[in-house]
Every structure is written in structure tokens, then in C-alpha cells.
MDAnalysis code that builds the backbone (N, CA, C; Angstrom):
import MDAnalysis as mda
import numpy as np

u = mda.Universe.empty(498, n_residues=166, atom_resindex=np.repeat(np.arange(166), 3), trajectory=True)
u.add_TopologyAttr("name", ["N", "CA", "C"] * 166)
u.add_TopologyAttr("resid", np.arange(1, 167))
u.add_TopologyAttr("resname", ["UNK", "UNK", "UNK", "UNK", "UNK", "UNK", "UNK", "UNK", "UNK", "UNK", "UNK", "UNK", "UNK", "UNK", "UNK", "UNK", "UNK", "UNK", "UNK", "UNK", "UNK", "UNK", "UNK", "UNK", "UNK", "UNK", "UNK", "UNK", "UNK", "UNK", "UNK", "UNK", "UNK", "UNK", "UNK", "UNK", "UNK", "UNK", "UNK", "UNK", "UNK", "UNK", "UNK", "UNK", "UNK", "UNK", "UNK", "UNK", "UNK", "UNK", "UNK", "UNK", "UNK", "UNK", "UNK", "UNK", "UNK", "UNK", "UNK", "UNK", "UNK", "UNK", "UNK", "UNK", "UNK", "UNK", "UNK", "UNK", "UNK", "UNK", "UNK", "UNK", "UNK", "UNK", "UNK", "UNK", "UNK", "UNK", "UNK", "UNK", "UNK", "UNK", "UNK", "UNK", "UNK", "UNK", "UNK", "UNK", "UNK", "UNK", "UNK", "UNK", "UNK", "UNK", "UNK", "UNK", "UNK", "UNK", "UNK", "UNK", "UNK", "UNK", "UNK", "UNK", "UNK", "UNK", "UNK", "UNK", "UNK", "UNK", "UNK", "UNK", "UNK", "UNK", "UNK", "UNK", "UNK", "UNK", "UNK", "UNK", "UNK", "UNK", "UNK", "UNK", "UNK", "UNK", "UNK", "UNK", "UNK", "UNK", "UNK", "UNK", "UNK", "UNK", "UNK", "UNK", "UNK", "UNK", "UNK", "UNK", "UNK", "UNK", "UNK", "UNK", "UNK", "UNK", "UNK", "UNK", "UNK", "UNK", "UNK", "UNK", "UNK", "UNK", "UNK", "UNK", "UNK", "UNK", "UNK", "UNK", "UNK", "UNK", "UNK", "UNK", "UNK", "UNK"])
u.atoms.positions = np.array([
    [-115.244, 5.248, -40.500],
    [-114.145, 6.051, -39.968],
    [-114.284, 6.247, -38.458],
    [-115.228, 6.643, -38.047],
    [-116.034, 6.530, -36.793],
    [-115.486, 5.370, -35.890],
    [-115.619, 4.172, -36.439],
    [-115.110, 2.914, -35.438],
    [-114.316, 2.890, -35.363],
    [-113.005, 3.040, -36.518],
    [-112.032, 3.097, -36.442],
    [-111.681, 3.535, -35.553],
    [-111.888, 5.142, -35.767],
    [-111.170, 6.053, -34.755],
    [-111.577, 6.007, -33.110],
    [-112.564, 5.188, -32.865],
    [-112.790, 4.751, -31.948],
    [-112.025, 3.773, -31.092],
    [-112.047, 2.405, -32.270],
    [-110.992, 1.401, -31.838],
    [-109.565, 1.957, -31.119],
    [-108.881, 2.919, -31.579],
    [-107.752, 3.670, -31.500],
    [-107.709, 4.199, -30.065],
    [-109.071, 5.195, -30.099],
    [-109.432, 6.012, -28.872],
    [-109.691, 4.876, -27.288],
    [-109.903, 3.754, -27.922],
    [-110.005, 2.695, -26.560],
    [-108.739, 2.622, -26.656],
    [-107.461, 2.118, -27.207],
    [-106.249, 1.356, -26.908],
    [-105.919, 3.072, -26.329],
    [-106.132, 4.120, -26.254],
    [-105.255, 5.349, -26.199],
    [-105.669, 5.023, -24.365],
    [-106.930, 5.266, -24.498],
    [-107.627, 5.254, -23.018],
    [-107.379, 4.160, -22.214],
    [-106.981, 3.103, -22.747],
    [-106.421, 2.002, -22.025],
    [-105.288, 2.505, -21.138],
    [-104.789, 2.912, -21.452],
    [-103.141, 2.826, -20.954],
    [-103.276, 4.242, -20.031],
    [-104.679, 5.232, -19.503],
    [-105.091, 5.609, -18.709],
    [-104.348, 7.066, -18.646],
    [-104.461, 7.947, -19.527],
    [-104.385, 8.865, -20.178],
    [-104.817, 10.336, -19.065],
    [-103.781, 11.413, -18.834],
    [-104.625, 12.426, -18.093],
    [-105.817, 12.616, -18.466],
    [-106.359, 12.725, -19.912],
    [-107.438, 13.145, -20.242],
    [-108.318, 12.084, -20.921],
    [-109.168, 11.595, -20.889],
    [-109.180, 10.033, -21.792],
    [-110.454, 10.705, -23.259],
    [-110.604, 9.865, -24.313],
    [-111.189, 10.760, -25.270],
    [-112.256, 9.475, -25.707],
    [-113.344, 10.345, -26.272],
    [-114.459, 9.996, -27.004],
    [-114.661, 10.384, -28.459],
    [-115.258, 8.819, -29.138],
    [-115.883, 9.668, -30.232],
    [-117.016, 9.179, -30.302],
    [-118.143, 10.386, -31.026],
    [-119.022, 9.874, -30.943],
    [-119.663, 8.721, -32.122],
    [-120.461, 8.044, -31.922],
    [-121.178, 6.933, -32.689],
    [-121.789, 7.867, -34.023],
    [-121.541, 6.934, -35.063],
    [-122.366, 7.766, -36.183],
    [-123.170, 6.335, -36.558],
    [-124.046, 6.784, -37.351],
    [-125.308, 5.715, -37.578],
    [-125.640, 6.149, -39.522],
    [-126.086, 5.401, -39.841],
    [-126.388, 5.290, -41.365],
    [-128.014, 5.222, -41.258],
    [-128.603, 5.793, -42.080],
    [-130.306, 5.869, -42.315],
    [-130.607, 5.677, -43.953],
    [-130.927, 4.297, -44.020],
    [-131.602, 4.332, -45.786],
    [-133.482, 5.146, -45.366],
    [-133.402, 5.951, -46.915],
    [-134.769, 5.868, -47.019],
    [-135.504, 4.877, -48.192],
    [-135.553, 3.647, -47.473],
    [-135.702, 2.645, -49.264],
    [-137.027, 3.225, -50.030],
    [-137.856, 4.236, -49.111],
    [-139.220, 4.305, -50.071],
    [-139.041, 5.835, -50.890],
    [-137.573, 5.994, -50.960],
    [-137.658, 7.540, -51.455],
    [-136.850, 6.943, -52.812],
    [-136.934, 7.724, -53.853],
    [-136.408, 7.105, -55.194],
    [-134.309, 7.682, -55.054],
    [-134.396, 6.159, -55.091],
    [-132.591, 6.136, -55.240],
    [-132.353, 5.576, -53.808],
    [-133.403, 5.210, -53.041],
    [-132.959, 4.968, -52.111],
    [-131.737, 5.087, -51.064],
    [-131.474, 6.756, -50.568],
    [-130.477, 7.236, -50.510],
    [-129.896, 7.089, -48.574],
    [-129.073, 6.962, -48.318],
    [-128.371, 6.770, -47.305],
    [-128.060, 8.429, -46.558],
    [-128.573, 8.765, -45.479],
    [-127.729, 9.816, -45.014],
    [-126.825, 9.615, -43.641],
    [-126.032, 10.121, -43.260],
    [-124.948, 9.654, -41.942],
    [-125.923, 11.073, -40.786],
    [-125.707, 9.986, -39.622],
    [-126.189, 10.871, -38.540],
    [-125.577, 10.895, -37.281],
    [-125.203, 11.933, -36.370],
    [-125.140, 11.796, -35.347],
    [-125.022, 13.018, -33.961],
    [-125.017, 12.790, -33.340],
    [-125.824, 13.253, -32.165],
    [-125.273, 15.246, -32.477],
    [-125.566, 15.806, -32.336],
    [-125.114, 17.300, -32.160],
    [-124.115, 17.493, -30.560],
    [-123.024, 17.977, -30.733],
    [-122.179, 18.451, -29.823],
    [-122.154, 19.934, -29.465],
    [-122.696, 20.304, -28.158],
    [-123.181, 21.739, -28.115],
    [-122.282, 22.086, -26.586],
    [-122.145, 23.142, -26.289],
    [-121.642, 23.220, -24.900],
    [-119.812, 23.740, -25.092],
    [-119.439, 23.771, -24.139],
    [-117.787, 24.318, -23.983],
    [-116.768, 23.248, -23.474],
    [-115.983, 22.876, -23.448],
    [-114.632, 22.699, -22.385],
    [-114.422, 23.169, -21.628],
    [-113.166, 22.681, -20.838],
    [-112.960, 22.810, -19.267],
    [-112.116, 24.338, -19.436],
    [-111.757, 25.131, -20.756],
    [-111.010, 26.324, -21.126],
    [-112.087, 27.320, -22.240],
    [-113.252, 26.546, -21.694],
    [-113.942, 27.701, -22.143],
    [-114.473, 27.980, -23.568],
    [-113.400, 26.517, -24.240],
    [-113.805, 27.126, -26.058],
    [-114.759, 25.839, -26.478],
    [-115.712, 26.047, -27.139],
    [-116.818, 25.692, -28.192],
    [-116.428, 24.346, -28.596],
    [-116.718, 24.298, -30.455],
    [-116.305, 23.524, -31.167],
    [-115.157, 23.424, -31.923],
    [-113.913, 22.946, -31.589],
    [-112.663, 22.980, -32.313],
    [-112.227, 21.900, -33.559],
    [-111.623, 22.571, -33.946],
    [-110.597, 21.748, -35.365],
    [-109.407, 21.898, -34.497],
    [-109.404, 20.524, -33.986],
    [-107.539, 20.324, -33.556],
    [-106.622, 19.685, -34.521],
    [-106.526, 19.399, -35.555],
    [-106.030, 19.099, -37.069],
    [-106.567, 18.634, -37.900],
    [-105.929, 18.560, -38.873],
    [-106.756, 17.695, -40.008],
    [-105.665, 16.771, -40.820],
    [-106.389, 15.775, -41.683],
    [-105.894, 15.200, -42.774],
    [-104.665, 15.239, -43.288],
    [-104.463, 17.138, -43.732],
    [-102.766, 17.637, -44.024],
    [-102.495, 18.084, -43.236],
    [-102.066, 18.428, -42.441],
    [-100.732, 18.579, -41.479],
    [-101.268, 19.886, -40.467],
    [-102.433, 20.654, -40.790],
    [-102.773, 21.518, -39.817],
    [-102.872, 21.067, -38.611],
    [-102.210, 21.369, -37.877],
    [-102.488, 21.850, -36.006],
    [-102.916, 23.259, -35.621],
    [-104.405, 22.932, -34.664],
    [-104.759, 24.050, -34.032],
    [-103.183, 24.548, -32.938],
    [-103.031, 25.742, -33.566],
    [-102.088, 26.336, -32.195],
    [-102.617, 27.459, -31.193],
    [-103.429, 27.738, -31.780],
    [-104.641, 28.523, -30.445],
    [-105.283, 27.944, -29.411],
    [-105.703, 26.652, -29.852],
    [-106.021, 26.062, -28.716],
    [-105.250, 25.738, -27.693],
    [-103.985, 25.249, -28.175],
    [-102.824, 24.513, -27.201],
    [-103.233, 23.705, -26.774],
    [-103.757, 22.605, -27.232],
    [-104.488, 21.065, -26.707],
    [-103.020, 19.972, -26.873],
    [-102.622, 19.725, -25.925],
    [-102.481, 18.507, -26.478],
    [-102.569, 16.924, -26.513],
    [-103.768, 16.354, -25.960],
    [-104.700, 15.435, -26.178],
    [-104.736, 14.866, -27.729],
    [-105.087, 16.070, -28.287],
    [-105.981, 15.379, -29.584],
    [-104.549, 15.110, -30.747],
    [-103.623, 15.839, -30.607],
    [-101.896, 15.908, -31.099],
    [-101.538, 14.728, -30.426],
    [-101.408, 14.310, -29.273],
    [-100.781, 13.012, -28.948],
    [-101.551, 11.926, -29.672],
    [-102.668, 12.084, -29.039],
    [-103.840, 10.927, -29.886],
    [-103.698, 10.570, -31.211],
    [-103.391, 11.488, -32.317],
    [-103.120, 11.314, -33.547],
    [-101.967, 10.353, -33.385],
    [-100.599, 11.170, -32.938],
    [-99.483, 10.039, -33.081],
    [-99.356, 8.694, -32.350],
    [-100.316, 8.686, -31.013],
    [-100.207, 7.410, -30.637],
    [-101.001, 6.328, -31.536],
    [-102.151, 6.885, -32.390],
    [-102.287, 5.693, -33.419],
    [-101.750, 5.443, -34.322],
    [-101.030, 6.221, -35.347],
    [-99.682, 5.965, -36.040],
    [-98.772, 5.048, -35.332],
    [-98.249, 4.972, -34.393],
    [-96.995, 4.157, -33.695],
    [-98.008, 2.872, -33.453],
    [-98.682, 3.058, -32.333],
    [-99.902, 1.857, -31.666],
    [-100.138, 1.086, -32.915],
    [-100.654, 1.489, -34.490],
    [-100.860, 0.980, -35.444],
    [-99.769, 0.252, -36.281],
    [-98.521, 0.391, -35.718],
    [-96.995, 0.293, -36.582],
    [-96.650, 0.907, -38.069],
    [-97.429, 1.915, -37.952],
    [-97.126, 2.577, -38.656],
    [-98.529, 2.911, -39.697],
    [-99.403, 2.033, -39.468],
    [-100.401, 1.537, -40.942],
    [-101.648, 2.291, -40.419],
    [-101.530, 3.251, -39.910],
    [-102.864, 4.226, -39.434],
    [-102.411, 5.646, -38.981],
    [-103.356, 6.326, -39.329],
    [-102.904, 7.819, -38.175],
    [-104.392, 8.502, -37.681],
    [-105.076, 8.434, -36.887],
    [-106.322, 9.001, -36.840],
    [-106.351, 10.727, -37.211],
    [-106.836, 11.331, -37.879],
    [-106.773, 12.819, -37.579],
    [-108.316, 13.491, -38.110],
    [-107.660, 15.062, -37.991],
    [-109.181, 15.400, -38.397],
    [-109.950, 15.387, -37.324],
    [-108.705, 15.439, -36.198],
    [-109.542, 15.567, -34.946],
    [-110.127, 16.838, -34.830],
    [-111.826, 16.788, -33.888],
    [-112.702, 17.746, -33.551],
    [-113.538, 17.394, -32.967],
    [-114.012, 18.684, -32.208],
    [-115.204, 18.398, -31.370],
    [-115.138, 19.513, -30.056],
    [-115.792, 18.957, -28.944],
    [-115.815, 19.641, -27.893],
    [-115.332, 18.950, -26.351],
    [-114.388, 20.224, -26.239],
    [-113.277, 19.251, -24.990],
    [-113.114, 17.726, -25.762],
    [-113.038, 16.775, -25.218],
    [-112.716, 15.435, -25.675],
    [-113.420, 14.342, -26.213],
    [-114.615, 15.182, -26.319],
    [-115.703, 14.457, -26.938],
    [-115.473, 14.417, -28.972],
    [-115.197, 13.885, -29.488],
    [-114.685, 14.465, -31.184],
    [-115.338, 13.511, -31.537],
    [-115.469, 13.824, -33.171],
    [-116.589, 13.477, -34.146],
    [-115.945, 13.622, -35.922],
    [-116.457, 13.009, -36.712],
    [-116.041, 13.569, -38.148],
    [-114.726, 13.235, -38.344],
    [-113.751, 12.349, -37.810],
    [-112.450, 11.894, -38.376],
    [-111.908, 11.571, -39.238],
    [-110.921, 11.426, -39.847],
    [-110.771, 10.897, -41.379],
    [-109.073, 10.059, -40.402],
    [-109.044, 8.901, -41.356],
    [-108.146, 8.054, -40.853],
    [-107.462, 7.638, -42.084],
    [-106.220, 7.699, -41.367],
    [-104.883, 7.982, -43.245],
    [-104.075, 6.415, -42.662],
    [-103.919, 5.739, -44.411],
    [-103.693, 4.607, -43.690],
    [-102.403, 4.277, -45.405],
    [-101.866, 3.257, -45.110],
    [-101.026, 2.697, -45.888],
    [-101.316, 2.232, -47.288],
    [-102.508, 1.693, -46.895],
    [-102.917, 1.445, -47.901],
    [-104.052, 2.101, -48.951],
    [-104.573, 3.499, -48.406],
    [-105.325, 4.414, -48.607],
    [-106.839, 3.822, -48.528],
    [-106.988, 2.623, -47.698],
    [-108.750, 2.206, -47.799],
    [-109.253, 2.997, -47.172],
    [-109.414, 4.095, -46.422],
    [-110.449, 5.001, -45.893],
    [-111.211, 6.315, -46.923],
    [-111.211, 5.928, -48.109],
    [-111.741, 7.055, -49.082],
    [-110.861, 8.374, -49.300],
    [-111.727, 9.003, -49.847],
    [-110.830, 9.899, -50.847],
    [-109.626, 10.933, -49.729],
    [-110.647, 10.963, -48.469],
    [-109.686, 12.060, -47.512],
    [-108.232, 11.488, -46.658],
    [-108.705, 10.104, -47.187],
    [-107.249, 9.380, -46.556],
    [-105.935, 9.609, -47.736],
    [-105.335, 10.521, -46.906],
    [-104.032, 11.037, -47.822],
    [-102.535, 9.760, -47.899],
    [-103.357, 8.585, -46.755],
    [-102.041, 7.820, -46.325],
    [-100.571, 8.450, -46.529],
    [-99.595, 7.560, -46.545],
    [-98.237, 8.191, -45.918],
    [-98.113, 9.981, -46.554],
    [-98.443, 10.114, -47.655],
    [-98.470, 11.931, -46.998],
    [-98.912, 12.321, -46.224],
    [-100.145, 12.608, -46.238],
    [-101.002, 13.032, -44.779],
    [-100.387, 12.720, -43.323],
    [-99.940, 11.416, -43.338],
    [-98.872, 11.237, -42.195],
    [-97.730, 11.953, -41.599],
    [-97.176, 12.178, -43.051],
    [-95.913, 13.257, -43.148],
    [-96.116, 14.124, -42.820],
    [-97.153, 14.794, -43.556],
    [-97.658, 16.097, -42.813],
    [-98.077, 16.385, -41.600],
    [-98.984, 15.660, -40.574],
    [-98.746, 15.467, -39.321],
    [-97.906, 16.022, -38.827],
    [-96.603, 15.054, -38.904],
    [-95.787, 14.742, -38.188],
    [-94.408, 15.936, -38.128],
    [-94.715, 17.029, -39.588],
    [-94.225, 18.062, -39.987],
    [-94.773, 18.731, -38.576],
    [-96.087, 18.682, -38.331],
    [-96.925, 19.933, -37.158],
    [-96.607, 19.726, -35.875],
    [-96.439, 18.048, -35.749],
    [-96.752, 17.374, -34.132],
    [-95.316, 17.854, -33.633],
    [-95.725, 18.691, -32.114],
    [-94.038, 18.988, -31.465],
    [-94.699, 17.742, -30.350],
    [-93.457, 16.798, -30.780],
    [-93.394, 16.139, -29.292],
    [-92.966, 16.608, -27.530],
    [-93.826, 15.976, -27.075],
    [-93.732, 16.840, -25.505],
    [-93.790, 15.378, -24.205],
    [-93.976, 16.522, -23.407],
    [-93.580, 15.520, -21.595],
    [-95.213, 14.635, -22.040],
    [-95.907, 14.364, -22.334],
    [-97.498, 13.797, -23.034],
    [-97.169, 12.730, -23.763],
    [-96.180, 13.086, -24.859],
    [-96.059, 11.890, -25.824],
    [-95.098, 11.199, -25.171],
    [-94.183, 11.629, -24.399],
    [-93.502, 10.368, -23.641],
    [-94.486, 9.671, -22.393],
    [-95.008, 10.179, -21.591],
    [-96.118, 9.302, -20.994],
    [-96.797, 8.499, -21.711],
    [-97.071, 8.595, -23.020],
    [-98.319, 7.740, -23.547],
    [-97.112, 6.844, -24.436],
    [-95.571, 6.832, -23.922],
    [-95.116, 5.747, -24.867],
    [-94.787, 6.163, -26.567],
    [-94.846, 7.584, -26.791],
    [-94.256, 8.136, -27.980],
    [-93.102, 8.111, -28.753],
    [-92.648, 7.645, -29.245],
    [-91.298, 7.788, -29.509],
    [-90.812, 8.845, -30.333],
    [-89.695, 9.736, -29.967],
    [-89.615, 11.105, -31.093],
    [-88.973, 10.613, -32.480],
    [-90.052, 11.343, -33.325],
    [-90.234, 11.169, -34.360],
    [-88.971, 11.382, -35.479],
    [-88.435, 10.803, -36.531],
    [-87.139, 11.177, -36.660],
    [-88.008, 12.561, -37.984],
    [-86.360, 13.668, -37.598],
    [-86.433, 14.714, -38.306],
    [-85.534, 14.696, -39.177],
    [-85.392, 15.689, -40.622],
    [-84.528, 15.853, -41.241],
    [-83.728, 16.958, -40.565],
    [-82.758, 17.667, -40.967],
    [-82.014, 18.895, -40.495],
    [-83.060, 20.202, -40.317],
    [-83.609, 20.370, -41.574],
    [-84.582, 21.230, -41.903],
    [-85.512, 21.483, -41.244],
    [-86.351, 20.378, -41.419],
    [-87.175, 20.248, -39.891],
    [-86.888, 20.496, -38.630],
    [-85.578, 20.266, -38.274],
    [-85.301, 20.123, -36.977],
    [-85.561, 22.019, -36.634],
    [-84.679, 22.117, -37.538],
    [-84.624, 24.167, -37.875],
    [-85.604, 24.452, -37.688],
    [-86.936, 24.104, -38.324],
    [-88.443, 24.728, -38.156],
    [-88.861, 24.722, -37.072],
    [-88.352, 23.397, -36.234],
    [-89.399, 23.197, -34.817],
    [-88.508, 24.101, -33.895],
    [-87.337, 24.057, -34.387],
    [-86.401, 25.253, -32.996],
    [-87.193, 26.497, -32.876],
    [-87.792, 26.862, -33.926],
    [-88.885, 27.861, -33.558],
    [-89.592, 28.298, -32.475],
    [-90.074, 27.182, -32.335],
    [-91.262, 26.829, -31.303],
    [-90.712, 26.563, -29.825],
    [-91.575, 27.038, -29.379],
    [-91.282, 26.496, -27.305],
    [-92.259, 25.844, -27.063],
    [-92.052, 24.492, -25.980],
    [-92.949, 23.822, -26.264],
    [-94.182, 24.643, -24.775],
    [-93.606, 25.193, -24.599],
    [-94.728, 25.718, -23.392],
    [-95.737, 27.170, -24.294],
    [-95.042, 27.550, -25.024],
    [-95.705, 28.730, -25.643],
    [-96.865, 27.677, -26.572],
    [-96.908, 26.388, -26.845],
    [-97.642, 25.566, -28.089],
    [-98.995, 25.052, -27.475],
    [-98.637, 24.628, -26.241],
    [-99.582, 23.526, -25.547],
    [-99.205, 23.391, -24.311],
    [-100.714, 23.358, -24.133],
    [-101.361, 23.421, -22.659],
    [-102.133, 21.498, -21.996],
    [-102.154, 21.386, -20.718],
    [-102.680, 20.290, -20.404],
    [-103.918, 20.412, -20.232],
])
């Protein structure tokens, strides 16, 4: 999931992004001399703050949560630019971490090969229920997302300056 969401995070950073993003490397460890010879996943600890001061964040996940306390929106564009960038057959999410450094992704795909947390096209849906497109997703080449009526009603809610911050 890791590379994946990596692969993604280079084509995002390509195209030279206000903020450009990382994930970090995860690594696999057999112990063959322990019985069952069991595999654990490892990788580096993320400690320290952002450029606003906050810790370790959950900027969405899998179903459709968006952090709205944070007001990031980096890790919200990032999701939808791999959905589109992918043509449709990916969405990275489950973004987290610190400032732009993120870790632990789960990647929702069409065909559901990323394990059990890949919700494919629901999980997408759901997203895309949270993601308010902004002046960000048109720089990075976004296209607005089509809404039903209903939807449209829900997001009139929202201002996009009261949601997210640069």
C-alpha cells in the first residue's frame, strides 16, 4: 500500500505542488527461526509538529471522513488527484501523518486488490461525498466532481474558506 501510495505521491509532486508530500517507506521483517515464522511491518516513527503547530493527524480515511479541524488541504487534493491521475481505478486515502510526511494508507481501487480496507468504488463515493473542491484542486488539474441535487444541498453548507487552509 505504501508504494502505491507513493507512486501517486511522485506523479502529485511532479506537476510541482505548493506543498509537495511524502510517504514514508515501510519494510517487512520475517523471523524464520521463531515458530510460524511470522512477518511483522515496520517503519520509521513520526514525532515532531507542522508548520501550524499540530502533531499527528488523520486527514481521512477509507469511508468518507475528512479532518475539518485541521483545514489541510494537501492531503484532500492528493486523495482526488489519484482517483482522476488513476482514471478512475485508484483513490489513495487514509491519509496521515505529520505536516506532509504520511504513513499507513489504504488505497481503494476498482477492482478491490488492496485487501480487506479497500472499500473500492464505495469508499470512493464516500470521499468524494467529503472532498469540497477548491482554488488547489484546480491548480493540480482537478476536475469538479459531478454532484447529485442533494449533494449539491449538503455542500451549500459549507464555505470554502471556513473548511481549509493552505
Amino acid at each position: 500500500l505504501q508504494y502505491e501510495a507513493h507512486h501517486w505521491a511522485q506523479k502529485f509532486d511532479e506537476l510541482n505542488p505548493p506543498k509537495s508530500i511524502v510517504f514514508l517507506r515501510a519494510y517487512a521483517i520475517e523471523f524464520p527461526d521463531r515458530p510460524g515464522s511470522p512477518w511483522f511491518a515496520v517503519e520509521r516513527f513520526i514525532a515532531g509538529k507542522d508548520d501550524y503547530g499540530a502533531g499527528f493527524v488523520k486527514h481521512n480515511t477509507n469511508s468518507g471522513f475528512v479532518d475539518r479541524e485541521e483545514r489541510r488541504k494537501t492531503p484532500q487534493v492528493f486523495s482526488a488527484f489519484s482517483f482522476y491521475k488513476s482514471n478512475g481505478t485508484r483513490l489513495v486515502a487514509d491519509i496521515q501523518g505529520v505536516g506532509d510526511l504520511y504513513t499507513d494508507p489504504q488505497v481503494l481501487s476498482s477492482d478491490f486488490r488492496f485487501g480487506d480496507g479497500d472499500l473500492g468504488h464505495r469508499g470512493m463515493a464516500l470521499f468524494f461525498h467529503s472532498f469540497r473542491h477548491c482554488s488547489y484542486s484546480d491548480l493540480m488539474g482537478i476536475p469538479i466532481f459531478p454532484l447529485s441535487k442533494n449533494e449539491l444541498k449538503h455542500q451549500d453548507k459549507y464555505n470554502e474558506e471556513d473548511l481549509t487552509m493552505s
